[in-house]
Structures are given as C-alpha cells and as structure tokens.
ZABAMAR-672758 format. One record per residue: residue in one letter; x, y, z of N, C-alpha, C, O, CB in turn. Coordinates in steps of 0.1 Angstrom, whole numbers, plus 5000, padded with zeros to 4 digits. Atoms other than C-alpha are relative to their C-alpha. Glycine has a CB too. Example, Ala and Ser with C-alpha at 12.3 -4.5 7.8 and 13.67 -1.06 7.14 Angstrom:
A500949885000512349555078500950125000501950125007499050005012
S499149895000513749895071499250115008499750225009500450054986
end
This chain:
X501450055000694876880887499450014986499950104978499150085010
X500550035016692776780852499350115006499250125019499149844992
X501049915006690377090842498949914995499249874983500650104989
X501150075011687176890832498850124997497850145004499249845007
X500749905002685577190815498249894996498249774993500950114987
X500850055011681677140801500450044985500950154982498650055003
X499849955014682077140764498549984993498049874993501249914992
X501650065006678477160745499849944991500350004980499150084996
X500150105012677576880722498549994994497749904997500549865004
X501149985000674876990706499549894990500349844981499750124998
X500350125005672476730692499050064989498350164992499549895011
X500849905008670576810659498449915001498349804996500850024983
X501050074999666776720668499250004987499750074977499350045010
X501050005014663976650639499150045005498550015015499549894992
X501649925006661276860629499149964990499250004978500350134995
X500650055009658876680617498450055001497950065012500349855001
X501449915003655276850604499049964995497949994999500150084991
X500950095011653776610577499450074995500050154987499049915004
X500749955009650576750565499750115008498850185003499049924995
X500749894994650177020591499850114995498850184998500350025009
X500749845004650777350569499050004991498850114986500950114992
X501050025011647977220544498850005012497750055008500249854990
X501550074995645477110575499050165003499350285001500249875020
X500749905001642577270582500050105011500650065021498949964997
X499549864992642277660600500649975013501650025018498750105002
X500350014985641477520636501549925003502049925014498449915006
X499050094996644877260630501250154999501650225008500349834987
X499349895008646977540606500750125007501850165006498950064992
X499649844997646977870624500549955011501650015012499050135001
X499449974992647877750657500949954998501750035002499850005009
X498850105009650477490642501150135000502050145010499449934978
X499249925001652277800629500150095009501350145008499850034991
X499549934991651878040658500749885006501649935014498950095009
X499250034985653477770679501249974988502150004995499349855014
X498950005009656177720650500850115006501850105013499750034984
X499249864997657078100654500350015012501450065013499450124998
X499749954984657178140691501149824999501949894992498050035017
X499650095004659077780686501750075000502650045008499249954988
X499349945011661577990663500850085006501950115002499150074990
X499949854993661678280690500849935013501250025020498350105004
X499850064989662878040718498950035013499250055025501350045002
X501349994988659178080735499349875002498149844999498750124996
X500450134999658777760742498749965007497849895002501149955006
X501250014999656077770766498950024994497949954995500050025008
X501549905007653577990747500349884984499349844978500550284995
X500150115011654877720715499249895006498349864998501449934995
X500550124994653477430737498750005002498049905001500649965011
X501450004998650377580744499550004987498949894984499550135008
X500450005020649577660702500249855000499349775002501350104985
X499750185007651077290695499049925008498549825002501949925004
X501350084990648277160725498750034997497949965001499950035014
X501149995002645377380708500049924986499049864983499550135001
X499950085015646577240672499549875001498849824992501349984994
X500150134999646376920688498349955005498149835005501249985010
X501050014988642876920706498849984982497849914981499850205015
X501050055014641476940664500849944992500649964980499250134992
X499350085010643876720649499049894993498049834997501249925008
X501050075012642476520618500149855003499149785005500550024983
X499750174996644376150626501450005004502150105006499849884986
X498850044995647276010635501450045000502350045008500049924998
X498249965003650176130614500150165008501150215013500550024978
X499649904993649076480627500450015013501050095019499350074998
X499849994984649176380661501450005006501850065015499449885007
X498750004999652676260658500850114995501950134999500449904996
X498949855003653976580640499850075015500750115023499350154984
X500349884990652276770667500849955017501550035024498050025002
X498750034990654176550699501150034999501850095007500449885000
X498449995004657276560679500850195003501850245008499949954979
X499549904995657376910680499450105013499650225015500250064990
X500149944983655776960717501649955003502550035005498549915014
X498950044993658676720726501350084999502150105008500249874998
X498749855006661276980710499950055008501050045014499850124989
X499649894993660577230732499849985016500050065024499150124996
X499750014990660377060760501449975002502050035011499449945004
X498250055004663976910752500450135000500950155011500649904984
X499949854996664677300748500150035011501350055016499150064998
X500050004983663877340782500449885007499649855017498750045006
X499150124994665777060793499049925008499349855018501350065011
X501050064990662576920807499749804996498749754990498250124999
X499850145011663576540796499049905000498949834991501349925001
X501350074994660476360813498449994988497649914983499650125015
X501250005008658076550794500649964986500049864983499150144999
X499449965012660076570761500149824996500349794984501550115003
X500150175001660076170762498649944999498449864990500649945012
X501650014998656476120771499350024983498749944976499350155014
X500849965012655576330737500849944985500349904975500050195000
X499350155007658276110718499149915000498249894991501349935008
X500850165002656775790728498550034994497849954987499849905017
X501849985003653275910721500550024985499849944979498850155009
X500249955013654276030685500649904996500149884984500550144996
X499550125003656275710681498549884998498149854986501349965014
X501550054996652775520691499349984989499049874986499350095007
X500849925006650775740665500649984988499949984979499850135004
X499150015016653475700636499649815000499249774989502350065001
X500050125003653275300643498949974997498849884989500449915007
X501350055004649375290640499850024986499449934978498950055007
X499749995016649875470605501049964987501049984975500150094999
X499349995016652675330587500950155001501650154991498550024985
X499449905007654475670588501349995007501749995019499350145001
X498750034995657875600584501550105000502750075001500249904992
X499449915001659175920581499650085018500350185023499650084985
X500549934990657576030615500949885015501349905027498050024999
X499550134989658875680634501550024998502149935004499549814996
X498749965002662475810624500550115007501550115014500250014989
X499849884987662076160640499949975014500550015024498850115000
X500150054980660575980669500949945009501049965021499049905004
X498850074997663275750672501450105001502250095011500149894987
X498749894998666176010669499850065013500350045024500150144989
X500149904981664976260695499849925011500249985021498550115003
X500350054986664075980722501649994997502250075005498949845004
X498650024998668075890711500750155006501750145012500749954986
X499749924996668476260720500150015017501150035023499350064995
X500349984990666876270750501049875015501249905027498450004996
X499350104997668875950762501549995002502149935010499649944993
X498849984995672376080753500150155013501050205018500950024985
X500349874995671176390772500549915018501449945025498050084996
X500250054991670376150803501349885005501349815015498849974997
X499150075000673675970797500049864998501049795000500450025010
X500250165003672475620786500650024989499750084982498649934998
X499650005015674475630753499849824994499849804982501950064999
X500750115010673475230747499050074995499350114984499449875007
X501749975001669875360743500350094991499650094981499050075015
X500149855009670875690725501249904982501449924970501450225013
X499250075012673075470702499049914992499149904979501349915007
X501150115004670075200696498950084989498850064977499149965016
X500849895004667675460690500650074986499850104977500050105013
X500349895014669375670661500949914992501149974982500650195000
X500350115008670575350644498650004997498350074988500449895005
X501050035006667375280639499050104996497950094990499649925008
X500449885011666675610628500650014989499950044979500150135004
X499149975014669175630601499649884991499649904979501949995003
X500050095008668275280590498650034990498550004978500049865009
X501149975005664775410585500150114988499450104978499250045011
X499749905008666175730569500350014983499950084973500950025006
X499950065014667775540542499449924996499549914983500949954997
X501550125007665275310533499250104993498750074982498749905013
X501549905002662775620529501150114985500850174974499350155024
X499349865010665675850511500550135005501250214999499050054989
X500049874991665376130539501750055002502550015010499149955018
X498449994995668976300536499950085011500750075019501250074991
X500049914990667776570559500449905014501549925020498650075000
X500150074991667076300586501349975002501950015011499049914999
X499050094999670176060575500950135007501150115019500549914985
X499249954990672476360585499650035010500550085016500750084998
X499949984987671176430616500149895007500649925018499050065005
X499650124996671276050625501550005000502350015010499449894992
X498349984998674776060615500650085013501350035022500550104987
X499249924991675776360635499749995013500550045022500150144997
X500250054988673876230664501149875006501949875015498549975001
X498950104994675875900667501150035001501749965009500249894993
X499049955002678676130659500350005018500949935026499850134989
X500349974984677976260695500049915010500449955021498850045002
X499950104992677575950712501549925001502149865010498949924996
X498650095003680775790698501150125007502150085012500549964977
X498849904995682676140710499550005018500350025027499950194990
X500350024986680576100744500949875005501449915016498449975002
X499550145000682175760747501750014998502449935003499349924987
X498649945002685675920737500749934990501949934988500949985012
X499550065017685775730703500350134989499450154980498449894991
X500249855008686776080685500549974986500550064977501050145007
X499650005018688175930651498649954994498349984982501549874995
X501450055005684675750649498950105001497950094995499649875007
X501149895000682676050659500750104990500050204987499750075016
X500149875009684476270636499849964990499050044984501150094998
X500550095012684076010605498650055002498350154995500349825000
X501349985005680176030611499750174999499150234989498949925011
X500149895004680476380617500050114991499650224991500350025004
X499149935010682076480589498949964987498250034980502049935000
X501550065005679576250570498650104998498150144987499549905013
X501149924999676776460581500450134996499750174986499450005012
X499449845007678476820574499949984987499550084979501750055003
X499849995017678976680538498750044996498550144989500549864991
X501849985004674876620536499450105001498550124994499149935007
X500849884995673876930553500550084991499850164986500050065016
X499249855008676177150533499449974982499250074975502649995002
X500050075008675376950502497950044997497650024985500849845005
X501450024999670877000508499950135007498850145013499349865007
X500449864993671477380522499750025010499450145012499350054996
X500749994986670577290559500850045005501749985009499449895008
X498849864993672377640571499749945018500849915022499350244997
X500050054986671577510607500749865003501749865010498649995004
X499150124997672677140607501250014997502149935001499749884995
X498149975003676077280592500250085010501350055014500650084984
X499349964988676477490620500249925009501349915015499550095005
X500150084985675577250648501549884995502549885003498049885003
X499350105004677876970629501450075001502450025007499549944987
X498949934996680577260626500950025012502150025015499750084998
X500049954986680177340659500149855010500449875022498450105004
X499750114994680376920670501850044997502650115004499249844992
X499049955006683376940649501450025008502449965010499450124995
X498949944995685077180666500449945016501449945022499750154999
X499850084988684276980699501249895000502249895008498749945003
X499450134998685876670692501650104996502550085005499449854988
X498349895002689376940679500250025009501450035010500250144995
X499649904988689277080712500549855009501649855014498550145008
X499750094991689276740730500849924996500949815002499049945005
X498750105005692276600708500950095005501950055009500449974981
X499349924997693476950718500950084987502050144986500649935008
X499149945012694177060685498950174998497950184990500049864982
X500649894997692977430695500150094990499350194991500450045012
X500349925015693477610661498649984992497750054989501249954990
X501450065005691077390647498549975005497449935000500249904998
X501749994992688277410671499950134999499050174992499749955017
X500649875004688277760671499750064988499050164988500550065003
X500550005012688177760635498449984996497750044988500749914997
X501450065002684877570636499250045007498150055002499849885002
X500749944992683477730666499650154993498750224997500750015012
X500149835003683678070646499550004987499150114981501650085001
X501050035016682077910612498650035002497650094998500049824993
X502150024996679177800633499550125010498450125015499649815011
X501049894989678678130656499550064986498350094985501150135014
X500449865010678778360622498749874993497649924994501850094986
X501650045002675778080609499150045004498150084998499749925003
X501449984992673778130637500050115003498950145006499849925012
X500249865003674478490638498950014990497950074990501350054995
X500649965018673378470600498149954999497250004992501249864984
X501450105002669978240604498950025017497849975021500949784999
X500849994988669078390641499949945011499349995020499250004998
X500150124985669678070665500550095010501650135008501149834999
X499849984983669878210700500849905004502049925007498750005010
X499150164988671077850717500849984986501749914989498849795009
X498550045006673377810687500750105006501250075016500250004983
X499149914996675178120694500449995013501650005016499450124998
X499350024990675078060726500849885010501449875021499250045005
X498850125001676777740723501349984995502349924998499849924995
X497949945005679577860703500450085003501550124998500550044986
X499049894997680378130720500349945015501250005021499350184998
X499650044994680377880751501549914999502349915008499249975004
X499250105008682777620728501350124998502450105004499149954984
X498949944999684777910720500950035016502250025017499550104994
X499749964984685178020760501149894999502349914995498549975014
X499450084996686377690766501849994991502849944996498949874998
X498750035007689177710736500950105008502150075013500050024982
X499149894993690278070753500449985012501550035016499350135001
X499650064985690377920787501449884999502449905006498549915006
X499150085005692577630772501150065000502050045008499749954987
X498349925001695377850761500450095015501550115020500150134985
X499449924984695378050794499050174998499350265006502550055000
X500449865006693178380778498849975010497849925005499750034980
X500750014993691278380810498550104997497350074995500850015010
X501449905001689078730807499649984990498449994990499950135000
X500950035014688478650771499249875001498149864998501049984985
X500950104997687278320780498350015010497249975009500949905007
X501349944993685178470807499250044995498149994998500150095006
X500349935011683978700781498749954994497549994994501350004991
X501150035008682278480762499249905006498149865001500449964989
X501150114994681078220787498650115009497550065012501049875014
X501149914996678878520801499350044994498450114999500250095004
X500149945012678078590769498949884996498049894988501350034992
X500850175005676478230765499149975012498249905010501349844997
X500650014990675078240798498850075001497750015003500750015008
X501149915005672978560793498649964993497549984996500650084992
X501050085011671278370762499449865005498149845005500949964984
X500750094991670578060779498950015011497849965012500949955005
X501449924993668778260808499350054992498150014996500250115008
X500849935004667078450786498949904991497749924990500750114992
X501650105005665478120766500049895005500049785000499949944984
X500250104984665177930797500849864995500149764994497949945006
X499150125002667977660786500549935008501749925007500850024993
X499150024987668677500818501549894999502449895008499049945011
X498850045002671177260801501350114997502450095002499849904990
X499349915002672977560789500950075009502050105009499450064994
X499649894989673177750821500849885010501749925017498450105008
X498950094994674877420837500850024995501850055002500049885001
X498650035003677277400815500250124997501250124991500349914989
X498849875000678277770814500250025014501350055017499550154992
X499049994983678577800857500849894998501949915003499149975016
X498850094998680577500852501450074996502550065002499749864991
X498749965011682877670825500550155015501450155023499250084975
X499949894987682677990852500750005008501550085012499150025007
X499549994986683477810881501449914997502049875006498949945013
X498550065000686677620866500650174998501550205006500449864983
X499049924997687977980856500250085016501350125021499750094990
X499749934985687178130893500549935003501649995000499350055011
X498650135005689477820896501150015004501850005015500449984986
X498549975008692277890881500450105008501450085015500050064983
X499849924994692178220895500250025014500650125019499550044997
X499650024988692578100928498550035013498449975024501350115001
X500949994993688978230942499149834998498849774988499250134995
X500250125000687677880957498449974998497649894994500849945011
X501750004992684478010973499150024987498149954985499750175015
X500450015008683378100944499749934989498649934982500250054999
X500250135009683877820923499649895003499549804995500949964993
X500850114995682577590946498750024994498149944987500049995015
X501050015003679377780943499249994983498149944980499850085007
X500050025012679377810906499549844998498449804995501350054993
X499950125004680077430903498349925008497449865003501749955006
X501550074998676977330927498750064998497650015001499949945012
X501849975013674277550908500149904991499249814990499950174986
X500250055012675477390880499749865000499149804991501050034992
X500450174996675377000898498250005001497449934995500949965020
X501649974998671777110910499250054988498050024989499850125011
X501250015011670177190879500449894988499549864979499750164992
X500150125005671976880861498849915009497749875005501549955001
X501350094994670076670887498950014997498249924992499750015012
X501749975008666876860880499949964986498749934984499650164998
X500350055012667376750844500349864995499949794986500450084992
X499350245001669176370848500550014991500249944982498849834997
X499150045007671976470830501249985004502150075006499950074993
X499250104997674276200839501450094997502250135006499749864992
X498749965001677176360823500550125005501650125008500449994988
X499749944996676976690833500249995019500850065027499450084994
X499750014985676676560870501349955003501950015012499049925008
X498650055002680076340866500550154997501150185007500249874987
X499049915003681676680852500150095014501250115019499650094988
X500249924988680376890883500549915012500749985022498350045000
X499750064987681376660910501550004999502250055008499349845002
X498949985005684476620892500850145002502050145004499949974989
X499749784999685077040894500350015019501250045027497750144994
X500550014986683677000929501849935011502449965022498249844999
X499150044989686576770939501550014997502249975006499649855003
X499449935002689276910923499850155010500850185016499849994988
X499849894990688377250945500149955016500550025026498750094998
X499850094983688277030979501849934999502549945009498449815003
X498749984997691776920968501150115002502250105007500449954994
X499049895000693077270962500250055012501250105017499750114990
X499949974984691877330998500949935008501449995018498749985006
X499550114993693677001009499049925005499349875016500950035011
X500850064990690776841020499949864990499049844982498450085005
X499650155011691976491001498849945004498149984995501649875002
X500550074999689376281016498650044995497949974988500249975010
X501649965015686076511002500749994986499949944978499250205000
X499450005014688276530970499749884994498949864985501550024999
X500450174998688476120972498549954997498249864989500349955016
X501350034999684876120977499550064985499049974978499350075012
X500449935018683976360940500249924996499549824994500750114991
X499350095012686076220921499549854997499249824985501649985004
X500550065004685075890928498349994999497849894994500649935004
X501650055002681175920928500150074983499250044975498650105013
X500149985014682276080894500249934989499649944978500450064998
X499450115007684175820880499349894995499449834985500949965006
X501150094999681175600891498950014991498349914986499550005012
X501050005012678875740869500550024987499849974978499050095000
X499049995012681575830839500149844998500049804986501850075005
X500350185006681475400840499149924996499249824989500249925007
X501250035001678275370844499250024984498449944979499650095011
X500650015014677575550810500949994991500550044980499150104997
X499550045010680375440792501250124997502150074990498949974989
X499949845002681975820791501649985002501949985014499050115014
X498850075002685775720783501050155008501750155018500349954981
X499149915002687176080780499950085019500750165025499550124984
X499949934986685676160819500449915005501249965014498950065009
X499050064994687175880830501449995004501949985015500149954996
X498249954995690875920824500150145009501050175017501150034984
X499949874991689876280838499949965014500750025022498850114997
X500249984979688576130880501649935000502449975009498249855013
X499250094998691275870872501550105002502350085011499949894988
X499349954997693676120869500250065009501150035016500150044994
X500349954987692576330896500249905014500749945024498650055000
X499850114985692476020924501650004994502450085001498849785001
X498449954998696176010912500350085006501050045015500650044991
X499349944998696876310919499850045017500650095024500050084990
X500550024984694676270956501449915007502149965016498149885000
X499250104996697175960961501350075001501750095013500149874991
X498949915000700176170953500150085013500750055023499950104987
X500249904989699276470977500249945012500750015021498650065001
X500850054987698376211003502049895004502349825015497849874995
X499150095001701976030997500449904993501649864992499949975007
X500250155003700875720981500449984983499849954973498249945004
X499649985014703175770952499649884991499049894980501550045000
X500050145006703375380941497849994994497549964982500649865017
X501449975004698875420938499750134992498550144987499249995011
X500249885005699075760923500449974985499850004975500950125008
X499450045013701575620895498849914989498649944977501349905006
X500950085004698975360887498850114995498650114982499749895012
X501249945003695975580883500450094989499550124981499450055011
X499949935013697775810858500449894992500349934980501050135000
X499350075008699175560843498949934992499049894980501049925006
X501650065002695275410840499750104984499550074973498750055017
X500849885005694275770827500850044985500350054974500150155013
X499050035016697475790799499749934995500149954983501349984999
X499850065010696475500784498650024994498550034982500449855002
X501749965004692475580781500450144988500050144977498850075020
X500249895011693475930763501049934990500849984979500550175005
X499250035013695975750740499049934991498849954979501549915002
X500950105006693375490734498750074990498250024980499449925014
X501049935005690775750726500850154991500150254989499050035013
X499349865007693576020707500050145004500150244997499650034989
X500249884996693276260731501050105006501250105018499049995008
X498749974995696376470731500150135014501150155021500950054987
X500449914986695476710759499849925014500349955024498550074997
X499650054989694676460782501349905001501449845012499149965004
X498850054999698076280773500850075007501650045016500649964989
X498949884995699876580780499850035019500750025028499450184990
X500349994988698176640812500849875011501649895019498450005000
X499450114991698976260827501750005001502650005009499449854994
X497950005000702676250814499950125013500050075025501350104977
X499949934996702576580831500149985018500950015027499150064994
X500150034989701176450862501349875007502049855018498649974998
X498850164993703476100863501550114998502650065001500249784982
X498549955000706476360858500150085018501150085025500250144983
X500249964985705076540894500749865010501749865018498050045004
X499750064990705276200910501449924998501849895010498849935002
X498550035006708876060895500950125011501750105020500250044980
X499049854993710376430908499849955016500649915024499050214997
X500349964985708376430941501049815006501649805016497550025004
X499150114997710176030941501650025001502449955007499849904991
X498849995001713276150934500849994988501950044986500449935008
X499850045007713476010902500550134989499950174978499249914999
X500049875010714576290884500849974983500850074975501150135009
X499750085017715776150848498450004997497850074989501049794999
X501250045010712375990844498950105004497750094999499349825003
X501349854998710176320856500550024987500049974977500150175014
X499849925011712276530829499449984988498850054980501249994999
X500850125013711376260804498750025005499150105013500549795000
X501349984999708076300811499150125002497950135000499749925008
X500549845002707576660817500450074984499750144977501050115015
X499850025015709476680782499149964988498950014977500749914999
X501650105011706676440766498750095000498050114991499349815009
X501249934998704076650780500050164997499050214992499649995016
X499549935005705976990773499550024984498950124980501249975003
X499849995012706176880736498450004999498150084990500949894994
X501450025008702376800730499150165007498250205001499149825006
X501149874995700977140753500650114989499750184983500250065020
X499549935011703377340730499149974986498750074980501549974999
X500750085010701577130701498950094994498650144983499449865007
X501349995000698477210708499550125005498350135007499549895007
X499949884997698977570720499150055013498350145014499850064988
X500550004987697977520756500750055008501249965014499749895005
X499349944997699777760771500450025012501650055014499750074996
X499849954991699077810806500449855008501049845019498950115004
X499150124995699877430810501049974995501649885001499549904999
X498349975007703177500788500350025014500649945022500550174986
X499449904990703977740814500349925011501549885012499250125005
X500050084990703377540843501349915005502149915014498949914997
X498550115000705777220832501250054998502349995000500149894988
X498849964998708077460825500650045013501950045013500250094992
X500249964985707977570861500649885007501749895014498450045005
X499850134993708077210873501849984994502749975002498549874993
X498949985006711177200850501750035006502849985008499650084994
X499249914989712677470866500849945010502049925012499250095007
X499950034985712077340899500849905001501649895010498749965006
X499250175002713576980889501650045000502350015010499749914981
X498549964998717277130880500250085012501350135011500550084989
X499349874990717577370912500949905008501049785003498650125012
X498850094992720177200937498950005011497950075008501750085006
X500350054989718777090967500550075011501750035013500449884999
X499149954989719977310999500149935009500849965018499850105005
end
C-alpha cells in the first residue's frame, strides 16, 4: 500500500505595515502591541490590538496594512474565511489609493489562502500578479516570497523541477537581503520537494538548516514544521520512534499556538506510523481528527491525504469496498485541484484494491497509470513504490521473470534513496518469488 504522509509546505505570507510605526499614539501603540503578541503566536489578543488600531486609522493605506495583518493571524489559525474577508478588504483600500506595494501583499496572501483551500488556479493567478507588481515596484522582499509561493503551487501540482527552480530563486533573494525567516521557510520548501523525489539525505539536510533558523530567530510554527518535515524523512527510512519523536514534538507546538492546519497534518503523520505498526484502531482515529479539522478549515488537500490514509487502513482490514470508496473520493478531489503527486498515490492504491480483489488485468492498469504520473513529475519514491507494486501483481500472475524485473527496478531506486523499510520489504517479496512451490 502507498504511505501518503502530510508533508508541510509552508507558504511565506507578507507583512505589510506602511506608515503605521510613524502614525499617531491611538494608531501606533496598539499597532505594535498586536505586532508582539503577533510575534508570540497570540493571535487572538493580536486581532483585538490590530481592531483597536483600526477603529482610529488615518486613511486608507493604513486600513490595508491593518487587514493585511488581521488576515495573518487569522491564516495562522487556519481560520481561511476570515483571513480572506481581511485580504479582500485591504486589497479594496490599497486600490482606492494607488498603493502598489499593499495590492501585492494583498494579492499573495489571498494566493495563500487559496493554495491552502486547494484551488491552485486561483493561488497561481493571484501571486503572479503579485510578483508582477513586485518587480515593477523593486520589492525583493515581496518578489521572493512570490517566487517561493508559486514554488509551492508548481510542487502542489507535482511539477518539482519547476518548483525547485522558483524555489531556489527565492532562497538566493532571501539569503542575499538577510530575511533569516524566508531562508528558512524556502529551506524548509526545499527540503520538501527532496523528500518527494525521495532523495532523503537532502531533505534532511534542509529540514535541519531551517529548524536551527527558527531555533535561532524564535518561530514556534517554523520549528514546528521542521521538526514535522523531518518526522516524515525518519519515517521514510523505517526510524519509526524517532519519527514519532518528532512528530509529537511538532504537534505539542501547533496545540500550543492554536495551528489547526498543523495539528492535521501531524495526526495524519501519527496515524500512518500507528499504521505501520500494525495498530489499526488507532490510526483510523488519528486519521479522522485530522479529516475533521481539514473540513473545518477547507483544506482540499489535506482532506484528499486523510481519506487516502483512511482507505488504505480499511484495506489492511480487507474491507476492499470501503477502501474503493477513500481512495476514490480522494482521487476525486486530487483531480479536482490539479494535485498530480496524490494522484498517482489513490491510483496506486485502487490498484492495489483490484489486485487484493483478483482483478489483476485492472490493478496492472492503475499502477501502470500511477508509474507514469511519478516519472512524469520525477518522483523516484513513488516510481519505486508502483514498479514495486506491478512486481506484486506479475508474481501473484505467475509471471515470475517480469515481477523480478520489476521488484529489481524498485529495489534499485529504494536502496537509492535510502528508504529502507521499503528496501526490506521487496527484498522479502524477492525471497518469496524464488522459494519452490510445494
């Protein structure tokens, strides 16, 4: 069965201020108390300051600093409704002035809020036309975070040579203008798109640049994003309690600054290891907290991942026809927003439903679907997996030449990519292939 872990792709929002540390007392002081609690991950007690700042705002450009960074912390709190609402209004407020440095922040974060919600047209639209604004104005701060946002969308999408180009892009700018935070987050993309080629040296490399940043500079939800990023690499190789380790570790920090995207995607990571481990009951429930507070936030992709988990544990039970059912309401929205790399993942999985169920000739087809999507998108982890899988259904045919060859192919790239506990596995299958027959 595919593992579709969450992996966090964090998106770098703008902070845009204008004239507010100059304005006057009644704008000023609460401006900056809600900065600091902002700073502190106190998001609500920020929203209330950023609403009294707002109540004596001077004109328009302040109105839009002051949306721009309510909508922050609502996006913080995964609350994407409001966090859009104070977008468009600061978008609004920047077009009646002319301010084209504020209609660029506005424009990014709605593209935030949008790859959040799984529309990646819209999140793609959106920070184009932030970057275009960016460079016109000169803003490098802005231009890399436009960058490393499309970065994100193109790796949502499972384009990973085109999301690491912009990515890489933006790391140069941030590192290049001192922005110790956008070089972590970009680090920390980075190491995402490594992990989903499967080149697991190199993501943990990057995961471990950008924790000791946000160690260094104080981010809470960074830290607790790279030490979920990391989880996922230790889980990869088979380093189960150390993976545990740190996804508890990331989970803690997310509860503690009410991150509810965070805390999905670490029961998700949770309930693939109780998984592995064979406890089912448990990882069912892991997996539908984590479906249930995607819904609460309408994030499309983490609900495709969770249904996906979901039906993977109904096949380990045997119950192929709820399995059948996940997989594809997952697949359905994985098409829906374009989402390449969860694709070949249900596609793989209904393979391996068809297999279980007999229907080797339809099982073949669907990996064979899912192999060409990860080649298409360079993703040697899930190559390895499908060969892996078309070598199960060859054997379980009889075909034993073209399994070998294909447990071989898949063999060579999990060795590769130092995926260990799926090494192990094909070697098992291996095994199993040469024994005689009694």
């Amino acid at each position: 069965m595919v593992s579709l872990q969450n992996v966090h792709v964090g998106g770098d929002v703008n902070v845009y201020v204008d004239g507010l540390p100059e304005s006057k007392p009644e704008v000023r002081d609460h401006f900056r108390e809600g900065k600091r609690l902002q700073e502190a991950e106190r998001h609500r007690e920020a929203i209330d300051e950023f609403l009294k700042a707002f109540a004596s705002a001077e004109d328009d450009r302040q109105r839009s600093a002051l949306h721009i960074l309510i909508g922050n912390s609502f996006a913080d709190l995964s609350e994407l409704e409001e966090a859009e609402g104070h977008y468009r209004q600061a978008l609004a407020a920047a077009e009646q002035v002319q301010d084209k440095l504020a209609l660029g922040a506005a424009l990014s974060n709605l593209g935030l809020v949008f790859r959040r919600r799984g529309d990646l047209e819209a999140a793609e639209e959106h920070h184009k036309k932030a970057l275009a604004i960016d460079e016109e104005i000169g803003n490098r701060l802005g231009q890399a975070q436009d960058l490393g946002n499309l970065g994100l969308v193109y790796g949502c999408r499972g384009g990973l040579e085109k999301a690491e180009e912009h990515l890489k892009r933006a790391l140069d700018i941030q590192q290049e203008i001192g922005d110790r935070l956008g070089e972590a987050q970009a680090l920390g993309n980075l190491g995402n798109v490594y992990f989903q080629r499967g080149e697991l040296e190199k993501a943990e490399e990057h995961h471990q640049k950008a924790l000791a940043i946000h160690e260094e500079i104080g981010n809470r939800l960074g830290q607790a994003n790279a030490l979920g990023n990391l989880g996922n690499v230790y889980h990869r190789r088979g380093e189960l309690e150390k993976a545990e380790e740190h996804h508890k570790k990331a989970l803690a920090i997310h509860e503690e600054i009410g991150n509810k995207l965070g805390q999905a995607n670490q029961l998700g990571n949770l309930g693939v290891i109780c998984r592995d481990r064979g406890d089912l009951e448990k990882a069912e429930e892991h997996h539908r907290k984590a479906l249930a507070i995607d819904e609460e936030i309408g994030n499309k992709l983490g609900q495709a991942t969770h249904l996906g988990n979901l039906g993977v544990v109904q096949a380990l039970r045997g119950e192929m026809d709820s399995a059948q059912h996940y997989f594809g309401r997952a697949l359905a929205i994985d098409e829906d927003i374009g989402n390449r790399l969860g694709q070949a993942g249900h596609l793989g999985n209904l393979g391996n439903v068809y297999g279980g169920q007999g229907d080797l000739g339809k099982a073949e087809d669907y990996h064979k679907r899912a192999l060409a999507i990860n080649q298409e998108i360079g993703n040697k982890l899930g190559q390895a997996i499908q060969l892996g899988n078309l070598g199960n259904v060859y054997a379980e045919g009889g075909d034993v030449d073209r399994a070998e060859q294909h447990y071989r192919e898949a063999l060579a790239l999990f060795d590769d990519i130092g995926a260990r506990l799926e090494a192990s596995q094909i070697r098992h299958n291996m095994e199993e292939l040469r024994k005689p027959t009694p």
